[in-house]
C-alpha positions in Angstrom: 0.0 0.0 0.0 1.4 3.7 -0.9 0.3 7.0 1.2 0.2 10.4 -0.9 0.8 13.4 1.3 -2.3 15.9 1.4 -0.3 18.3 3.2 -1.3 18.2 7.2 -2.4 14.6 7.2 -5.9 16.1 7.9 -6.9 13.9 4.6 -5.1 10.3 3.7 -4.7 8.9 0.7 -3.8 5.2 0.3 -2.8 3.5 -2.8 -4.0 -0.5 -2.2 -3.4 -2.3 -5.5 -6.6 -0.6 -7.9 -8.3 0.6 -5.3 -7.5 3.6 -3.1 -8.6 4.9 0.3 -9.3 8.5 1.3 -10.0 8.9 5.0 -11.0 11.8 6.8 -8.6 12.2 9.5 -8.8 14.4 12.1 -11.1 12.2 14.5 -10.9 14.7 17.6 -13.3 17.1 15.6 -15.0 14.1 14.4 -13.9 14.9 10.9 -15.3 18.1 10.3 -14.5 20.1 7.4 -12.7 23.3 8.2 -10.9 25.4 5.0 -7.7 23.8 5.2 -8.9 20.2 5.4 -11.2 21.1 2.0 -8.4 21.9 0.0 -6.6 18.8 1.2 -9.7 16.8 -0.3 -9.6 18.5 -3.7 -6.1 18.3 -4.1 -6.4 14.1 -3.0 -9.2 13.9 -5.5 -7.3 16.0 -8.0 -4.8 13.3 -7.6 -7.0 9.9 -7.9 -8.0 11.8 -11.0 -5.1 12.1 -12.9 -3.8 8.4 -11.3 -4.4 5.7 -14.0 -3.5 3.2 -12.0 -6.0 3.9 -9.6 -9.8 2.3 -10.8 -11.6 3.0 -7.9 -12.1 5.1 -4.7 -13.3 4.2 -1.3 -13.7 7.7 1.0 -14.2 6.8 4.8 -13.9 8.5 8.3 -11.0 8.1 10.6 -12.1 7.3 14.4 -15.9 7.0 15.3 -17.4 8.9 13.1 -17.8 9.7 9.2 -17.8 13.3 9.5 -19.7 15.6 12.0 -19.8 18.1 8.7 -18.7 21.6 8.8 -16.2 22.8 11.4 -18.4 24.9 13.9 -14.8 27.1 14.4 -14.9 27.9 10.8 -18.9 28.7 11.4 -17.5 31.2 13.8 -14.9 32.9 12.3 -17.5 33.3 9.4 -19.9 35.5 11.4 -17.3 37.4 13.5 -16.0 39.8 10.0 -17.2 43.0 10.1 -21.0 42.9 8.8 -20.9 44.0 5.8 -18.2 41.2 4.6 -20.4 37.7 6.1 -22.4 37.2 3.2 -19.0 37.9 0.4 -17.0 35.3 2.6 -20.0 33.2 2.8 -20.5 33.0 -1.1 -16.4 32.3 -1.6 -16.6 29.8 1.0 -20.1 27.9 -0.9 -17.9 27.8 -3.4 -15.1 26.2 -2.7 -17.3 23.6 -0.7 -19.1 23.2 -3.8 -16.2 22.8 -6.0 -15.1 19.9 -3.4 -18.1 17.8 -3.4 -18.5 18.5 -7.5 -15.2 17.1 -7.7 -15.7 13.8 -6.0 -19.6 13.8 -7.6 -18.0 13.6 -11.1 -15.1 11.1 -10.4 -14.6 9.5 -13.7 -13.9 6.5 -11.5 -16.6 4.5 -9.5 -16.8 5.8 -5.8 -18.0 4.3 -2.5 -18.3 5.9 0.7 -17.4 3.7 3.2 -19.8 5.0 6.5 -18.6 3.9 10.0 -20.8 6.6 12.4 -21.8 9.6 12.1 -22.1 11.1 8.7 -24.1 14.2 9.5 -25.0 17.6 7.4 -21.8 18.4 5.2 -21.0 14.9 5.9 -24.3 13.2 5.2 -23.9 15.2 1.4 -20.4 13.9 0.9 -21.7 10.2 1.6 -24.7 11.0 -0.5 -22.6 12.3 -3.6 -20.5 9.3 -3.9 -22.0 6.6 -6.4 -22.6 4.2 -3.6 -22.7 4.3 0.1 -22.1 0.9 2.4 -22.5 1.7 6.3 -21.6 -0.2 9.0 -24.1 -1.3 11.4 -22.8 1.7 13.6 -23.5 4.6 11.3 -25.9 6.9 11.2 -26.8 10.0 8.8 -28.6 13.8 9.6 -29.2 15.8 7.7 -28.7 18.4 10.1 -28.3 21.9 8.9 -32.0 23.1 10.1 -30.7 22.8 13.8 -28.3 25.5 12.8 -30.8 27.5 10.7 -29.5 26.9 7.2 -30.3 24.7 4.6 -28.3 22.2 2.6 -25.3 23.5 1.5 -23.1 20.6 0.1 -25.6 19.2 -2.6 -27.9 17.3 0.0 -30.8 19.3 -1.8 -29.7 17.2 -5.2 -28.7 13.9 -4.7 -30.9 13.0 -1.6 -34.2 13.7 -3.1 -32.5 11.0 -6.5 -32.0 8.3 -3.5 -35.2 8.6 -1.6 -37.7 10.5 -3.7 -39.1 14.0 -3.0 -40.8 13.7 -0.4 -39.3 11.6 1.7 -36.1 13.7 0.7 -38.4 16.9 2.2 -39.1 15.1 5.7 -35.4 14.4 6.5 -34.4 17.8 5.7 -36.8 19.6 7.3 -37.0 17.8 10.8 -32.9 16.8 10.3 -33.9 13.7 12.2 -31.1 10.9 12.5 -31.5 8.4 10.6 -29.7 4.5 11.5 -28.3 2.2 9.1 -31.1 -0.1 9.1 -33.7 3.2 8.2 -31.5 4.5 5.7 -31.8 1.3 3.6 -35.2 0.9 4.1 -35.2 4.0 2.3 -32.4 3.6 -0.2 -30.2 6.3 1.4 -27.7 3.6 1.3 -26.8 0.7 -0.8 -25.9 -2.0 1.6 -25.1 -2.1 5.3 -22.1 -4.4 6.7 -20.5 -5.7 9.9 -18.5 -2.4 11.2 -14.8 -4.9 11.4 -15.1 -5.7 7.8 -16.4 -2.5 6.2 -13.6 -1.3 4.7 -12.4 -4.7 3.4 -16.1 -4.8 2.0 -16.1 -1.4 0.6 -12.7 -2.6 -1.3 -13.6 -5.7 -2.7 -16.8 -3.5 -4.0 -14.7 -0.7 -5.3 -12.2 -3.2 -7.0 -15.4 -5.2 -8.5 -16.5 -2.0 -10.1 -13.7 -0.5 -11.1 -12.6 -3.9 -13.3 -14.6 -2.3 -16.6 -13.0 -0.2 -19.3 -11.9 3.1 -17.6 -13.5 4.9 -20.7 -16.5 3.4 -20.9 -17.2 3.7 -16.5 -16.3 7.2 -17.4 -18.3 7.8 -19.7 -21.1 6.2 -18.5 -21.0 7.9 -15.1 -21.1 10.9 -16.9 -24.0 10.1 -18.7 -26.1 8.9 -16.0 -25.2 11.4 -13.7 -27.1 13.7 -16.2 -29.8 11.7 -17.4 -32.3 12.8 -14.4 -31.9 16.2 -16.5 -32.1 15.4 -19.8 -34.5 14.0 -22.6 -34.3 10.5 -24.1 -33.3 12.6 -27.8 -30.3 14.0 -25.5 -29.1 10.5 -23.9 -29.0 9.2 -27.0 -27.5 11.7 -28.7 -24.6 12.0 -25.5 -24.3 8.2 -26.3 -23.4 8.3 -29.7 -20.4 10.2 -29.2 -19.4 8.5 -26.1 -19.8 5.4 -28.4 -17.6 6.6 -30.9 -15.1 7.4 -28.3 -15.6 3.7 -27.2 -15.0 1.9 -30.7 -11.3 4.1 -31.2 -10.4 2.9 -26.8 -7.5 0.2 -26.6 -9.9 -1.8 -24.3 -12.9 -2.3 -27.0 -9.8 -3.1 -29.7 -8.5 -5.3 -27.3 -11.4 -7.2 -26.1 -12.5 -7.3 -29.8 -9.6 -9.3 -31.1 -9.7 -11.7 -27.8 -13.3 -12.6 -28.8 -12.6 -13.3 -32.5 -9.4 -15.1 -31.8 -11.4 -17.2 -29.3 -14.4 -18.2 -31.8 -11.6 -18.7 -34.2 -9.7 -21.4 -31.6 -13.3 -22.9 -31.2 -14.0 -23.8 -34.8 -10.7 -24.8 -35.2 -11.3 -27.4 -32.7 -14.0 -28.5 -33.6 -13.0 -28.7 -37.2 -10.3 -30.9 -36.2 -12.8 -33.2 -34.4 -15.3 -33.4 -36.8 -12.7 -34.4 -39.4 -11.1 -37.3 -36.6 
């Protein structure tokens, strides 16, 4: 296994084999996001990325928890510049956060987010905007931002309503009720839920399952389906054809191609040579 250096260590990255493991690390704050732990995460995803070697990406909490969310430190070092700054600082801080969680949404590599406690506001959106979520048996999501009189910040407002329908989507948010493991896949918040000992050796052999297919063809696929919520049945066709095309000129269609028709061509060979015994 290889560590990359984040900077602080407040986010690490491990290299095992295809599949590699981002953990939020700084457990004393339950993993709370604060400014300098966000641009740790977009440089780490930056890196995954770029990495071709790496098919796959498994995000989980160091400690207890998943992540309590937003630092509450950074909350008050927001409101205590001069009036007349809060909401300018508050809009460049939305959008880094946003940048963050875009950046792991569109992944052109299958991601899992591996949830062993608490994954609560900010946290419960990072979970939510990963492809798939396995929990242990221990974790539980909130989506908590009402209790501090704001609303959804980190894309909860997008992808939870896609897991759980609108309505449901509605209740959660606006009571920011905790919901356990068991709940949340009653409700398809989560995908599966596992023993809390083997949930990241479950959330890898997951990761490394998915992330077996043609790196241009997950890509592009994630891409498409991402979208297709959005978009008309004329455009998802029209988004496949030239993700298609982009297919056909890949080494892994060319590849897999020529294994298939050397293959049929060994089989009638063979059974050439027994018909004519």
């Amino acid at each position: 296994m290889t560590a990359t250096s984040t900077g602080s260590d407040a986010i690490l990255l491990q290299a095992d084999g295809p599949v590699a493991l981002l953990t939020l690390n700084r457990p004393a704050a339950r993993n709370a996001i604060d400014d300098d732990m966000r641009a740790e995460l977009m440089a780490a995803l930056d890196h995954v990325a770029r990495t071709d070697s790496i098919k796959a990406l498994v995000i989980t909490g160091a400690g207890k928890g998943f992540c309590a969310g937003g630092d509450v430190k950074s909350m008050q070092a927001r409101l205590a510049v001069p009036q007349g700054e809060v909401a300018l600082n508050g809009w460049r801080r939305q959008q880094r956060t946003h940048h963050a969680v875009a950046m792991l949404h569109a992944l052109p590599k299958p991601t899992i987010a591996a949830v062993n406690g608490a994954a609560t506001g900010l946290g419960c959106d990072i979970a939510l905007c990963c492809d798939f979520i396995i929990a242990s048996d221990a974790a539980r999501f909130a989506m908590s931002y009402i209790l501090r009189g704001l609303i959804p910040d980190g894309g909860g407002m997008y992808f939870l309503p896609r897991r759980v329908g609108l309505s449901r989507a509605k209740e959660l948010i606006f009571s920011g009720r905790t919901v356990e493991s068991e709940e949340a896949l009653r409700l398809g918040m989560i995908d599966r839920i596992t023993a809390a000992e083997t949930l990241l050796a479950d959330a890898r052999a997951w990761a490394e399952e998915l992330g077996r297919g043609a790196p241009a063809a997950l890509a592009l696929s994630k891409t498409i389906l991402d979208q297709s919520f959005e978009l008309s049945v004329e455009q998802v066709f029209a988004m496949g054809s030239q993700a298609q095309a982009i297919c056909y000129s890949s080494r892994e269609h060319q590849e897999s191609v020529a294994a298939f028709l050397e293959g049929v061509a060994q089989r009638r060979a063979a059974k050439a040579k027994g018909d004519a015994a």
